[in-house]
N, C-alpha and C positions, 0 to 999 in steps of 0.2 A: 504494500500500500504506500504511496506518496501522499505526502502531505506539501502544502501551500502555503506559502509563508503569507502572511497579509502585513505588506509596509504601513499599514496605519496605524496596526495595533500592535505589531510584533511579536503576535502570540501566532503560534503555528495554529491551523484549524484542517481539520480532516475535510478531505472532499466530498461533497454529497453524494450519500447512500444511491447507488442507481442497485439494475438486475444483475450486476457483475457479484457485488457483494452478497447479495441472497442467495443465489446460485451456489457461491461458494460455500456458503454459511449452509446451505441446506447436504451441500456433499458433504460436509464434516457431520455433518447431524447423520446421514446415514448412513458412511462409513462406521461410524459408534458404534449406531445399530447392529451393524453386520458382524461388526467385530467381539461385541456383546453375547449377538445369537452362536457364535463359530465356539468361540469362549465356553459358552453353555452343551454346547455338542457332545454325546459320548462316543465311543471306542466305535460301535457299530456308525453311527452318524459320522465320524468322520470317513470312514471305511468307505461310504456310500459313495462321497466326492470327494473322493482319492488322497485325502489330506492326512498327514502325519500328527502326532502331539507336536513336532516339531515346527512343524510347519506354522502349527496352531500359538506357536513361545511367539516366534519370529515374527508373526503377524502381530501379534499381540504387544509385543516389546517395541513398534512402532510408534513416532510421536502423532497423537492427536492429529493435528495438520497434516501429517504425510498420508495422505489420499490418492497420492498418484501411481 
């Protein structure tokens, strides 16, 4: 995110909220979700869609923001 300096008041102000920021706000919300439901999965559930406990740390051990 960039921010704008404003010479009048010299106080930094965040640029207004458009669909970039919700967007992205909404892929962190659901990544959570996903990562939450994987998180919860047993032995057999992961079995299903081929994923390891390993697999399952790695994801897991992920920051927040890295959704990509």
């Amino acid at each position: 995110m960039m921010f704008v300096m404003d010479t009048r008041t010299r106080f930094f102000a965040a640029p207004s909220a458009g669909k970039g920021f919700f967007l992205w706000l909404n892929s962190l919300i659901a990544a959570h979700k996903s990562r939450i439901a994987l998180a919860n999965l047993d032995a057999a559930g992961l079995d299903d869609i081929g994923l390891t406990k390993h697999d399952v740390t790695v994801e897991l051990s992920r920051s927040f923001w890295d959704i990509a």
